[in-house]
N, C-alpha and C positions, 0 to 999 in steps of 0.2 A: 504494500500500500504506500501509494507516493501524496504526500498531502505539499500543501504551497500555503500559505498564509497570506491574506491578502487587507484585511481589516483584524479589526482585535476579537471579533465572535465570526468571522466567516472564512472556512476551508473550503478550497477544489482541491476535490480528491477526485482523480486517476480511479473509477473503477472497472475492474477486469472479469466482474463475471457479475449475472444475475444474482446470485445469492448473496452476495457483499450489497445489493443495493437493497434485498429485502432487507438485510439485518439494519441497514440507517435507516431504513423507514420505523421498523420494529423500535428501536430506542425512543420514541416518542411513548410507548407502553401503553398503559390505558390514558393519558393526557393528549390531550388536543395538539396534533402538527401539520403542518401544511408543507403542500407538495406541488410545482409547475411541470406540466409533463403536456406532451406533445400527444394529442389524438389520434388512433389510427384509424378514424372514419375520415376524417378531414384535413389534418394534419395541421390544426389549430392548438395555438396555447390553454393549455386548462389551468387553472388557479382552484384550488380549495384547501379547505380543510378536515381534515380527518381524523378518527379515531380507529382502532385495533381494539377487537376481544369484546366486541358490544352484543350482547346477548340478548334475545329476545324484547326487542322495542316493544311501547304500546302502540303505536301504529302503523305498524307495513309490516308484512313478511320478510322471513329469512330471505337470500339469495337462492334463486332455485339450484337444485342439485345440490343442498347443502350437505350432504352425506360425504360425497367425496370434492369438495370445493378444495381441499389445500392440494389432495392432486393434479386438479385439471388448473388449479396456478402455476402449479410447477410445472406443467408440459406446455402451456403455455407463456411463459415468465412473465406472468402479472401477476396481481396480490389486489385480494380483494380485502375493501377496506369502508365506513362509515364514513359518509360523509355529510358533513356537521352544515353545510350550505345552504341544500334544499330545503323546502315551505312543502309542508304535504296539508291538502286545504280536502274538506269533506264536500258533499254534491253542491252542496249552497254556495260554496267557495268562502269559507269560514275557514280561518288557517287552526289546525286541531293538533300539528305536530310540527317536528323538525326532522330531519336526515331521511337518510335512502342509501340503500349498499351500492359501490361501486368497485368494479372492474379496472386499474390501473396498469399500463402496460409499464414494466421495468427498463424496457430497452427506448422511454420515450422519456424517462423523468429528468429533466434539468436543474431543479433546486429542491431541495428537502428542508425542513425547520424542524429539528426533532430533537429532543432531550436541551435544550437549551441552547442548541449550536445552529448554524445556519450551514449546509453544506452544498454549493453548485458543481455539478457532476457531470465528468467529462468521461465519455467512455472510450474505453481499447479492447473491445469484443466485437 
């Protein structure tokens, strides 16, 4: 792992594989961190915030296929994750909750904010 120091809270860190980028994500834990990553429907910047390890919300379902979800992350290198953005609003359009599961592709994230650090991520994979 090659880090560079460029401000006093923010590393680019050189990552070389998929699983180094899930473990920065993972160090945000159950607390709120936010991640920029590149869409592969469009290929637009996404900004949010997110959570890991959020069980059973009061309003929305699990992520389908939640049986085997950490496998088909791993064969796909993304990492499903809470995010803390969405408005979930009932028929009337009365807002009744917050967040929705998402889908984040590993091989597309450009900045992480997680455990107290800021890290923008350049890859060699």
């Amino acid at each position: 792992m090659k880090s560079i120091k460029t401000r006093k809270d923010t590393k680019v860190e050189i990552v070389k594989s998929p699983e180094r980028m899930r473990q920065i994500m993972e160090l945000a834990g159950f607390k709120i961190g936010n991640v920029h990553f590149i869409k592969r429907s469009n290929g637009k910047l996404r900004k949010m915030s997110y959570r890991l390890h959020v069980h059973n919300p009061k309003y929305i379902d699990s992520p389908s296929g939640n049986s085997n979800r950490k496998m088909q992350d791993k064969q796909n290198d993304t990492i499903t994750v809470y995010s803390t953005n969405d408005i979930i609003k009932n028929k009337r359009g009365r807002v009744i909750g917050r967040g929705a599961y998402k889908t984040i592709p590993l091989d597309g994230i450009v900045r992480v904010v997680a455990g107290g650090k800021v890290y923008k991520i350049k890859k060699a994979w």
